[in-house]
N, C-alpha and C positions, 0 to 999 in steps of 0.2 A: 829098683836096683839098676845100678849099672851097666852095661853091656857091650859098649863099646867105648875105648879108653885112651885118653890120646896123650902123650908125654914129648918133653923134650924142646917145647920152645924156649924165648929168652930172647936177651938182645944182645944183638953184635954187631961189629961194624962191617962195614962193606968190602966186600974181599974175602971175609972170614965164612964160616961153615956153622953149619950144625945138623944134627942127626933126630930125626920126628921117631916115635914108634906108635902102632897101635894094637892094642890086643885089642880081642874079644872074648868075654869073660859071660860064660852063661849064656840061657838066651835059646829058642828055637827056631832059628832058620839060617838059610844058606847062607855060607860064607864064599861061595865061590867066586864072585866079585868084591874084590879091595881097592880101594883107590884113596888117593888123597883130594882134597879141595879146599880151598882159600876165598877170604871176600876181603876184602878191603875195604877199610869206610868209604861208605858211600857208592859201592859195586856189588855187582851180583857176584854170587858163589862162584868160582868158573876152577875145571878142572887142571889139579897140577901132575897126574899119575895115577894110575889106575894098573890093577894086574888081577887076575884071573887065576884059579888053582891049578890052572895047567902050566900057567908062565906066561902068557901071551900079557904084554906090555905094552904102554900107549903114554905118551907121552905130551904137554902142551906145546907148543913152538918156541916159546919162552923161556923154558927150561929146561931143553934138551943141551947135552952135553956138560950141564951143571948137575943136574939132578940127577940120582940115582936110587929108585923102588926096587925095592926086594921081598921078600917074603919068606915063610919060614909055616909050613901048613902044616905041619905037628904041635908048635904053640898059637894058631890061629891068629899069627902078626904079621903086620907089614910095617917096614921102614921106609925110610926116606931122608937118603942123606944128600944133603944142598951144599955145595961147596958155590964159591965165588958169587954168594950173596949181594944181591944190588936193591938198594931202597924200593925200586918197585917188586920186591918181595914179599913186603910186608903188608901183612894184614893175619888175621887168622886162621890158624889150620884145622879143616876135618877131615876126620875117616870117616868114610860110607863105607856100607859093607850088604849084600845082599847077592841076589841069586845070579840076572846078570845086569845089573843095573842098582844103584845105591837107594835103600831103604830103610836100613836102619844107619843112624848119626850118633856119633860121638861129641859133647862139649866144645869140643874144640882146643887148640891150644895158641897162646900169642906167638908169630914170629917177628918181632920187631929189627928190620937195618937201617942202620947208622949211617949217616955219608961224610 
């Protein structure tokens, strides 16, 4: 079964936005670390966001000022919404999620930008 679940990719062009979610559905262990992660063909995973049940937020260099995680710990989600999208955006998104460091994964979902 499923346990971590990611929604919200797609393609768009550059410049444009879109909004990631991830629940977590079932499952026995901490949620207290959330974060996002992306690989791009032919790269390693490397982190785009991460947050903590307290709030405390971290962000990659790359994606500061565009990107924006939140979280919502009554529905055990976080989001992540990407405005001003640039082709090295693209690759696939996951959610980790564990105590303080990611251990359980999500599918992933495609973010594909345009130029």
């Amino acid at each position: 079964q499923a346990h971590v679940v990611e929604s919200g990719g797609g393609l768009v062009q550059a410049g444009g936005s879109l909004k990631l979610s991830c629940a977590v559905r079932g499952g026995i262990f901490s949620r207290n670390y959330m974060g996002w992660y992306r690989q791009a063909p032919g790269k390693e995973r490397e982190l785009v966001a991460d947050i903590t049940s307290g709030g405390r937020i971290n962000y990659a260099n790359s994606v500061k000022g565009r990107f924006t995680i939140s979280r919502d710990n009554a529905k055990d989600a976080i989001y992540l919404q990407m405005n001003n999208l640039k082709p090295e955006d693209t690759g696939v998104y996951y959610c980790g999620v564990g105590l303080l460091k990611p251990v359980n994964w999500g599918r992933g979902t495609q973010v594909t930008v345009s130029s």
